[in-house]
MARDO-784151 format. One record per residue: residue in one letter; x, y, z of N, C-alpha, C in turn. Coordinates in steps of 0.2 Angstrom, whole numbers, padded with zeros to 4 digits, always signed. Example, Ala and Ser with C-alpha at 12.3 -4.5 7.8 and 13.67 -1.06 7.14 Angstrom:
REM residues 2
a+0066-0028+0039+0062-0022+0039+0066-0016+0039;s+0064-0011+0035+0068-0005+0036+0064+0000+0039;
END
This chain:
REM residues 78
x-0024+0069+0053-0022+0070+0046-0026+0076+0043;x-0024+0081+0038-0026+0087+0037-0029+0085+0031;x-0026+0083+0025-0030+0080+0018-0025+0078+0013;x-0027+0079+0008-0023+0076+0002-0017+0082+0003;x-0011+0078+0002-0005+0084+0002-0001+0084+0008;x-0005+0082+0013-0004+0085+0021+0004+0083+0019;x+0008+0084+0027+0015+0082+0027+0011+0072+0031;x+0006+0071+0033+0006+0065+0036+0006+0060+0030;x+0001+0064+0027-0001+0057+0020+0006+0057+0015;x+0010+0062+0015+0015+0062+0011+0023+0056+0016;x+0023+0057+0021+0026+0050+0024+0023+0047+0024;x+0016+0044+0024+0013+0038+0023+0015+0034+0019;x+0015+0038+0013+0016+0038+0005+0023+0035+0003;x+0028+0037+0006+0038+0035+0007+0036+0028+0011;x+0030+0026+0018+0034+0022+0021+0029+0016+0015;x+0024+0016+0011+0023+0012+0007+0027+0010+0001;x+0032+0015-0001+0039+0012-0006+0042+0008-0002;x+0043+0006+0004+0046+0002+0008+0044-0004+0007;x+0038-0004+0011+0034-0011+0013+0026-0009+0011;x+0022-0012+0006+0014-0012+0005+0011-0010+0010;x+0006-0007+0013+0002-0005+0018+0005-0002+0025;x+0012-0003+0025+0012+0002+0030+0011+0009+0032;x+0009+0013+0025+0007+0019+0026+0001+0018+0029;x-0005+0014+0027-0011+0014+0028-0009+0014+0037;x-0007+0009+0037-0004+0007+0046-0004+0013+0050;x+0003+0017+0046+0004+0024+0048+0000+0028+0051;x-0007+0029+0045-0012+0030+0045-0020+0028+0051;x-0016+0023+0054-0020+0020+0057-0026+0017+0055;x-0026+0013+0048-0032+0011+0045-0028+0004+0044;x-0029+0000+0049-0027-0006+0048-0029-0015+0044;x-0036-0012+0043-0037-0016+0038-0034-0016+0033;x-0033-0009+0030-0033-0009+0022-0026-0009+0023;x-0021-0007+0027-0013-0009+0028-0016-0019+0026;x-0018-0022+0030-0019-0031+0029-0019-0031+0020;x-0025-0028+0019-0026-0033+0014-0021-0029+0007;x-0018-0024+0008-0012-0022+0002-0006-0025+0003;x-0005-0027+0010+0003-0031+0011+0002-0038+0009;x-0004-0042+0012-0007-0048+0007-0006-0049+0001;x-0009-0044-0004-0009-0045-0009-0004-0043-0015;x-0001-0038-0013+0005-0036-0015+0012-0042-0014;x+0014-0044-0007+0017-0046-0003+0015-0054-0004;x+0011-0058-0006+0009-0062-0006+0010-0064-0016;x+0007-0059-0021+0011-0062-0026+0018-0060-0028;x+0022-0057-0022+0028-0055-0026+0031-0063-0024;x+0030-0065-0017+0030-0069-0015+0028-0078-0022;x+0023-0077-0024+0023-0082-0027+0026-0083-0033;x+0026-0074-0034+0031-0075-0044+0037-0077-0042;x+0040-0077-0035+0047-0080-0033+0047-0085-0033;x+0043-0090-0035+0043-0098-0034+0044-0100-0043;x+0043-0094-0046+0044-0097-0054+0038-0099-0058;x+0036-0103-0053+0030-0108-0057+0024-0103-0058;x+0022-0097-0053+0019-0092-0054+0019-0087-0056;x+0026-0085-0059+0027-0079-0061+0026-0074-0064;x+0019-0073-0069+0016-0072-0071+0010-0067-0066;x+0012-0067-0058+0008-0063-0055+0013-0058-0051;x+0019-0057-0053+0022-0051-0051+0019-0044-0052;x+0014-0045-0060+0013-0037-0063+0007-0035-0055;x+0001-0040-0054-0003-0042-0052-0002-0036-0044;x+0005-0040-0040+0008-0035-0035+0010-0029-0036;x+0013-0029-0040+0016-0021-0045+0012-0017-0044;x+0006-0018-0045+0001-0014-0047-0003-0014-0039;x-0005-0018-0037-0007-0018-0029+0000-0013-0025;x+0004-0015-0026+0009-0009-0022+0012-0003-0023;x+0008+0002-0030+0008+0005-0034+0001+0008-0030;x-0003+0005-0030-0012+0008-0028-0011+0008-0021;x-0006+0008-0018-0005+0006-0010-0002+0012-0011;x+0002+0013-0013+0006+0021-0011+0002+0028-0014;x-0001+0028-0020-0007+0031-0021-0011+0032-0016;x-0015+0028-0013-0019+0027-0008-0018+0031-0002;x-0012+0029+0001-0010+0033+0006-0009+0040+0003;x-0007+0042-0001-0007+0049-0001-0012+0052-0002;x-0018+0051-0005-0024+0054-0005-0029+0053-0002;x-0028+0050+0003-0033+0046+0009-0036+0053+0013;x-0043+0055+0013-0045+0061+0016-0048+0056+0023;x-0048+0057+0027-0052+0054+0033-0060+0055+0033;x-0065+0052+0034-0071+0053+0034-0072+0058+0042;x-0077+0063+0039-0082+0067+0045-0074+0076+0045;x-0070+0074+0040-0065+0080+0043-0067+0084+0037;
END
């Protein structure tokens, strides 16, 4: 990946409006793909049950900072 901008981090960025953390994936940084599809994915999942609904915003914004993420992501040592 070349930097912030690149054409890599820019389809990272697209494949994270799909699904939370698979830019990161993309990216080959698979932890932090884990824990953005967890917790994105995990409250959209719970605000769907009703009784916790109140943690939709919670994901919103996890999935939000996941497509952020991916497009600014510099690699360390380049």
């Amino acid at each position: 990946m070349a930097g912030q901008g690149s054409g890599g981090n820019v389809i990272a960025a697209i494949c994270n409006i799909f699904i939370p953390g698979l830019g990161q994936l993309v990216q080959g940084r698979v932890l932090a793909a884990i824990v953005f599809f967890i917790i994105a994915a995990g409250c959209y999942a719970l605000s769907a049950t009703v009784i916790l609904i109140f943690l939709w915003p919670v994901g919103a914004i996890a999935h939000i900072w996941s497509i952020i993420d991916a497009a600014r992501y510099r690699p360390v040592g380049l």
